[in-house]
N, C-alpha and C positions, 0 to 999 in steps of 0.2 A: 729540202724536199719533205713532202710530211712522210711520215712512217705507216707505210698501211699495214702492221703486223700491230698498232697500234687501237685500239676497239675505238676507242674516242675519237677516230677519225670517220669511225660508219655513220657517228650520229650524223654529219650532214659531209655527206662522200664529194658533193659535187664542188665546195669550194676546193678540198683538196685536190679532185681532180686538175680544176683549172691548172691549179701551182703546180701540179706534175708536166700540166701541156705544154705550162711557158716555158717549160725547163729545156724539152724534147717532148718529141710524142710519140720514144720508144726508148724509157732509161732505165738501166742496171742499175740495183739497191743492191751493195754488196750485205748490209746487216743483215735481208732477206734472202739475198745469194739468189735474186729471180731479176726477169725482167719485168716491168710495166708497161703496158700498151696504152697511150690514151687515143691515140685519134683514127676516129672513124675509117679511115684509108686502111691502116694498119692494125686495128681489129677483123676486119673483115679479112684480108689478106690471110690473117693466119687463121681463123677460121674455117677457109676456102683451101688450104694448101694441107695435101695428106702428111707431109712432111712431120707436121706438129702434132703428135699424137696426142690424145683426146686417155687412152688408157693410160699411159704414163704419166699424164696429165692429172687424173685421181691420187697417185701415189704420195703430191703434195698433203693431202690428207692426213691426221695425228688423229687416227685412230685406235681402239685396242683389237676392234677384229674385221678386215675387210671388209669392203660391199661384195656383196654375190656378185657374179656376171652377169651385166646387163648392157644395155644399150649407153648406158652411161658414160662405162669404164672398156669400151670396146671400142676398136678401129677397123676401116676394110671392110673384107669378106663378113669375120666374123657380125661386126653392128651391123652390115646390111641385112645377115641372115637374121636379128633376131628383131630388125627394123620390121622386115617383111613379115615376121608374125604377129603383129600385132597391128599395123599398117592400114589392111582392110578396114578393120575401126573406124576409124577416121576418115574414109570414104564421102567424097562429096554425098552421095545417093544416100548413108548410111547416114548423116549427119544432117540430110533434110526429116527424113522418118523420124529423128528422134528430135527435131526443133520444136513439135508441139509439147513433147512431154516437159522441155526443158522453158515453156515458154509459159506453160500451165505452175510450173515452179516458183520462178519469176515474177510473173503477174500477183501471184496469192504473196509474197513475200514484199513485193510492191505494195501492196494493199496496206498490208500488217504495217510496216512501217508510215506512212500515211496516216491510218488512223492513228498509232501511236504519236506522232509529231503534231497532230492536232489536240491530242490532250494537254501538250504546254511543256510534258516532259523532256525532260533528256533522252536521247536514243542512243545506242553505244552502236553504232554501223559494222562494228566488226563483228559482235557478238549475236546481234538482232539482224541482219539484214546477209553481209557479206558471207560469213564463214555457215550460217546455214542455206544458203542457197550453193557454194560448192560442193558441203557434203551431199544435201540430196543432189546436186549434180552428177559429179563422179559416181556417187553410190548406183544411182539407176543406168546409168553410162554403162557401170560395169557388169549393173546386174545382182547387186546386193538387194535383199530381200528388206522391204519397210522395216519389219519389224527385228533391224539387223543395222538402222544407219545410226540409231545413240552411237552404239556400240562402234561399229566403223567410223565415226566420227572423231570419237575420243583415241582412238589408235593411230589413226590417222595423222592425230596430233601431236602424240606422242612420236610417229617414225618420220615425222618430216627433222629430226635434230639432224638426221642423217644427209642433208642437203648443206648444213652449216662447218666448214673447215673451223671455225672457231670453236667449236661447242666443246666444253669440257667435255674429255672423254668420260667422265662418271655416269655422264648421261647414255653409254652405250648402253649398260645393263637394261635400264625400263625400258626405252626404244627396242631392247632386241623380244624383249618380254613380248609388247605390245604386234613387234611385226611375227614371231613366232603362232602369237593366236589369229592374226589379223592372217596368216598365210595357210593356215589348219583349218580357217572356215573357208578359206579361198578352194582351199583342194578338195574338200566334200563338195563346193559347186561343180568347179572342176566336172566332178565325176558324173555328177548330175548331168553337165549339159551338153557329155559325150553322148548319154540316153535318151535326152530331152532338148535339142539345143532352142535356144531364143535370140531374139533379137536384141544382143547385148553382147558385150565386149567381152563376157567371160566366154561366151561360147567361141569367139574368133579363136582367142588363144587356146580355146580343150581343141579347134580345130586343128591350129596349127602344129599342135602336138600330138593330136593321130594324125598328122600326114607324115610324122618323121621329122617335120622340118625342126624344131625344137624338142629338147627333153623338159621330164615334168619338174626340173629344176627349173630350169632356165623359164617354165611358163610361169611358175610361181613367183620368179626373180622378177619379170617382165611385169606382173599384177603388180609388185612391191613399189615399182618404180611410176608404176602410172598413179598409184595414190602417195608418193613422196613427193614426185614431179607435180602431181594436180592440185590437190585441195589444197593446200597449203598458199602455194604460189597466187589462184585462181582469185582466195579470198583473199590475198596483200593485192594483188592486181587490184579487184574491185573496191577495197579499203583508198589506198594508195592515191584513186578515181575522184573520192570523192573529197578526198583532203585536200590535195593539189585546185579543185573547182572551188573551194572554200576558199582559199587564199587568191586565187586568180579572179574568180569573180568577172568571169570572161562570156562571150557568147554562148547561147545555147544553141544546138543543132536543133532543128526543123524539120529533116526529113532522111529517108533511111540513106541518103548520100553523105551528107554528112554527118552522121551518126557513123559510121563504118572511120571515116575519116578524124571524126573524134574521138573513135576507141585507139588508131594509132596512135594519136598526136598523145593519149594520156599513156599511155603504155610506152613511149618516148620517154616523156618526162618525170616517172617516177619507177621503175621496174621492179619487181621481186628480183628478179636474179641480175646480179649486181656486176658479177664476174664469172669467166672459166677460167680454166686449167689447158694448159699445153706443155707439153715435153720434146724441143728439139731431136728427131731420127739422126737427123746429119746435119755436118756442118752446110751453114747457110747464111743471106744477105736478105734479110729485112729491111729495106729502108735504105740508109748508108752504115745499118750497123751489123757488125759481121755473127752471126748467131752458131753457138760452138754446139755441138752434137751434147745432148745430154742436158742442155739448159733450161732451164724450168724460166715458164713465162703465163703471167698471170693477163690476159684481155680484161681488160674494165668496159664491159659495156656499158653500162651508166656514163662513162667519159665518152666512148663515142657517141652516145645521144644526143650529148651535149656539146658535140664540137662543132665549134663556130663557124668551120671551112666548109662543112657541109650541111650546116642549120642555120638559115635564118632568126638571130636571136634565140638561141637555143634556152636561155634558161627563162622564157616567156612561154607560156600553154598560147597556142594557137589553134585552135581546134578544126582551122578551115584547113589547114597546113596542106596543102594536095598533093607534094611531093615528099616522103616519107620513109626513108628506107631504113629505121631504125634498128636495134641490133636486141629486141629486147627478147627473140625467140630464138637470139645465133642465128648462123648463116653458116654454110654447107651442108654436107652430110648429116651434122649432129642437130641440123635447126629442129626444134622442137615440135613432135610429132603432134602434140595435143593444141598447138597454135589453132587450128581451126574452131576446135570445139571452146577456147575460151573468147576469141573473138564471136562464136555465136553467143554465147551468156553476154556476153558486154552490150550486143546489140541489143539483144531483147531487152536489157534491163532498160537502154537509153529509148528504146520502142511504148514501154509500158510506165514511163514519168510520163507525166500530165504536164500539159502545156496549157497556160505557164506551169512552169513552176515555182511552188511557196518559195517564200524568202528563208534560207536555213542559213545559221551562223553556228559555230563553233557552241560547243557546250556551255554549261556553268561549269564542269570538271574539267580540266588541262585532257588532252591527248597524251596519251602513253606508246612511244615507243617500241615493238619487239624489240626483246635482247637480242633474236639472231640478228645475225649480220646478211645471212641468207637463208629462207628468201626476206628480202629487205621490207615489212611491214607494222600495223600497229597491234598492241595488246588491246589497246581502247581507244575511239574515238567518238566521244559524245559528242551530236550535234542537236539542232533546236530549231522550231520553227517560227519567227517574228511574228504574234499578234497581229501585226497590220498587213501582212501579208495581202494582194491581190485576190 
């Protein structure tokens, strides 16, 4: 069985996967003293079941100083109540009002890229294209002031370590640097948009924390979590997108049905967020295997994407795929609340490429890897656009 406490098995997760499925598709690593989940039935299940807490679940974590309480590392009562404050956000109604601004984003980022790949050059898609269209994403999402997203961007970057159970912990110190300041401008809005509110995510949360419903911890912890959980992941997603359509070299979508349908099938096949965490309440029967109260159990969602009992040719991009129920935003109570706002970014992007499109191949520079392990994306990927292009 490969060793997933192992880094060199992140560089390509999914063959390991498989040799975990053939094995079982729910085995005990006694060196990791955890379980493995790979297959899709049995990811979901424990996902779905309160049983397996989601806060014990973090404690797997080799950190020096906790995460605050947030939606993350909370079960029940308490994650519904701080689900609910922040929730509104995300609002189908709330999330149409803000599609022009994010579409205005998109478009002008579409452009720049474009011209750029018609000069001959190399484009680095993480640097040039992906990772600044989620910071100004999330940043006006939230409500960060223009002349406030360098700044927000670069912190951003720095507190997303906190999403990685691998990450040296030496890295705690800057990340705590970086979310210290990133959460001292947050709390002057805050305050602001108790006096003044707008049409933006910070004012949900100042709301929700004059109604009581939350304290001005937990509003603050909630912000932290929406820019760990977002830009980060947002831009591996869109990174992630365009590597996978380089090597696949597959159909392009046509129209906004399959464009929706193609933003699943890629968000299937290559995810930022790789795995969760659970911790057995009581003893229990997963599967045919008897699960002891206290047992720590890691889901690979990336293996469920890829199981072959519930995916036709799983490790093929089908972009038509119409049936889809992938795991790559979790499933139950903890499914990820900002699912919606990045499936709109995906769509506009795939709305605003030009049909056709140029012939782009891989750089003259190799693609580089992130170190994290989570969320799963690149430091660099240059691509090119072929002279003879149509």
């Amino acid at each position: 069985m490969p060793d997933p406490l192992d880094l060199q098995m992140w560089r390509d997760p999914y063959r390991a996967y498989a040799a975990m499925r053939e094995r079982a598709p729910l085995t005990f690593d006694p060196a990791a003293n955890m379980w493995f989940v790979t297959s899709h039935d049995h990811c979901r299940a424990v996902l779905q079941d309160a049983r397996f807490s989601a806060s014990e679940g973090q404690l797997l974590r080799h950190r020096r100083k906790p995460l605050p309480i947030s939606m993350l590392n909370t079960d029940a009562l308490e994650h519904a109540r701080l689900r609910q404050a922040a929730a509104p956000g995300f609002a189908p109604r709330v999330l149409a009002r803000f599609r022009r601004r994010v579409q205005e984003i998109v478009r002008g980022r579409v452009r720049s890229l474009l011209e750029a790949l018609e000069s001959g050059a190399d484009v680095d898609i993480v640097t040039e294209f992906a990772r600044p269209i989620a910071v100004a994403v999330l940043g006006r999402f939230l409500g960060v002031p223009d002349d406030e997203l360098v700044e927000f961007g670069e912190s951003s970057r720095a507190v997303a370590v906190n999403l990685d159970p691998f990450a040296d912990p030496d890295s705690d110190e800057r990340a705590s640097r970086h979310m210290h300041h990133m959460l001292s401008r947050f709390a002057d809005h805050l305050h602001a948009r108790s006096e003044r509110p707008r049409d933006d995510a910070l004012t949900v949360i100042a709301e929700s924390h004059a109604s009581g419903l939350i304290s001005a911890g937990e509003a603050l912890s909630t912000l932290g979590l929406l820019v760990i959980g977002g830009v980060e992941p947002m831009s591996d997603a869109i990174a992630n997108s365009a590597a996978a359509l380089l090597s696949a070299r597959s159909e392009s979508p046509h129209d906004l049905c399959s464009i929706r349908t193609a933003v699943d099938e890629l968000l299937r096949f290559d995810s930022p967020i790789q795995f969760t965490a659970r911790r057995a309440t009581e003893d229990l029967v997963l599967g045919a295997r008897r699960i002891a109260a206290g047992d720590r159990i890691v889901v690979l969602l990336g293996a469920g994407n890829r199981d072959p009992d519930r995916f036709t040719d799983p490790d093929r991009i089908v972009l038509s795929r119409r049936v889809n129920p992938h795991l790559s935003f979790g499933s139950g109570v903890h499914v990820c609340l900002g699912a919606p706002l990045v499936r709109l970014v995906a769509e506009l992007i795939g709305e605003a490429l030009p049909r056709p499109m140029p012939i782009l191949v891989a750089g003259r520079a190799p693609a580089v890897r992130s170190s994290a392990v989570v969320p799963r994306g690149y430091h660099s990927l240059p691509i090119r656009q072929l002279a003879d292009h149509p």
